[in-house]
N, C-alpha and C positions, 0 to 999 in steps of 0.2 A: 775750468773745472766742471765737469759735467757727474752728477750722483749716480750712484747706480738706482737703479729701476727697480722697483717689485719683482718684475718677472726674472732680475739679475739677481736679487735675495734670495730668491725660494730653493735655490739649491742649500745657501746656508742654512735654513731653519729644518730642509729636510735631514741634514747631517749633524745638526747639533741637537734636533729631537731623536735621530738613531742615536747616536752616542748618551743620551741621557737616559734612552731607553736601555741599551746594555746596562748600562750603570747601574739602573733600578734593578735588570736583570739579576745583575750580582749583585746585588743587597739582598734582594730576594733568596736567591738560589745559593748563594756561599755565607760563608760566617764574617765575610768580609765588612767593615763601617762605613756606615753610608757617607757619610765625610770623606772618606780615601775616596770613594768610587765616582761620586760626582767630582770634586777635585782633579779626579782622573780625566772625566770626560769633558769636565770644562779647561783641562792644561791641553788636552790632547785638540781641540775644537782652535785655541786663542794661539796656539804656537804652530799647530802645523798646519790647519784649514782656513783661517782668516785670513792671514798676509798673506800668502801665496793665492788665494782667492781674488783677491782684492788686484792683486798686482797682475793676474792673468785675464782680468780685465781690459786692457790695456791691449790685447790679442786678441782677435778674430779666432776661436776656438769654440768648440760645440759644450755645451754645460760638461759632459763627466769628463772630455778633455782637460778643460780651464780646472776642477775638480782635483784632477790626478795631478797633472802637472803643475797646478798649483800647491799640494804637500809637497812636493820634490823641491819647488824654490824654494817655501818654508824651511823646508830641512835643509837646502844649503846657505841662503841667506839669513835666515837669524843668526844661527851661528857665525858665520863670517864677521858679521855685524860685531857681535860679541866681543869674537879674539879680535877685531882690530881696535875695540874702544880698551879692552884691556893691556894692550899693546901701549898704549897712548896714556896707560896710568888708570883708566875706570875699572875699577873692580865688577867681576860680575858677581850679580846680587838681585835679588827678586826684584825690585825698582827697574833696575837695569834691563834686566830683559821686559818688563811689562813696556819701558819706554825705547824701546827696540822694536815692538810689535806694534807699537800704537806709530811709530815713527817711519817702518815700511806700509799701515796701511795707510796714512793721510798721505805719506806721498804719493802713492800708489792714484788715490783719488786724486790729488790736486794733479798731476800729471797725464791725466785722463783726456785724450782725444777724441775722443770718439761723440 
């Protein structure tokens, strides 16, 4: 198991301080609640940019590669994840999916080569 590094972080923190700066954006600039909008930017950060992050790790890719193609396994892999634990009787439910996300990124690290 090897952790990622600083310099393997700072893509996340530069993508989850844009997305909270939209956020602000629209709190600011629409009549929208600041409660949906951070919500927003933190569902959007924890489901489609962390595991798929985490997991493109694992790959020899340049930062906005591991980036892109990391929401793309997000968006296919959680979901999968989902319908197959639902399939199996777990209902999907906010629980469920947080321990979905938390369970592609440790393995993600503990399976870490590099």
């Amino acid at each position: 198991m090897k952790l990622p590094t600083k310099e393997e972080l700072k893509p996340l923190a530069w993508i989850a301080g844009g997305l909270f700066a939209l956020a602000l954006a629209g709190v600011l600039f629409t009549d929208t609640s600041a409660t949906g909008m951070f919500s927003l930017a933190f569902a959007i950060f924890a489901y489609l940019v962390a595991p798929g992050y985490f997991v493109m790790l694992n790959f020899n890719f340049d930062t906005l590669e591991r980036v892109i193609l990391g929401m793309v396994v997000s968006a296919a892999v959680i979901p999968a994840i989902l319908y197959t634990a639902n399939l199996f009787g777990l209902a999907i439910s906010r629980l469920n999916v947080i321990i979905a996300i938390l369970l592609v990124i440790v393995l993600a690290v503990v399976y870490r080569k590099e």
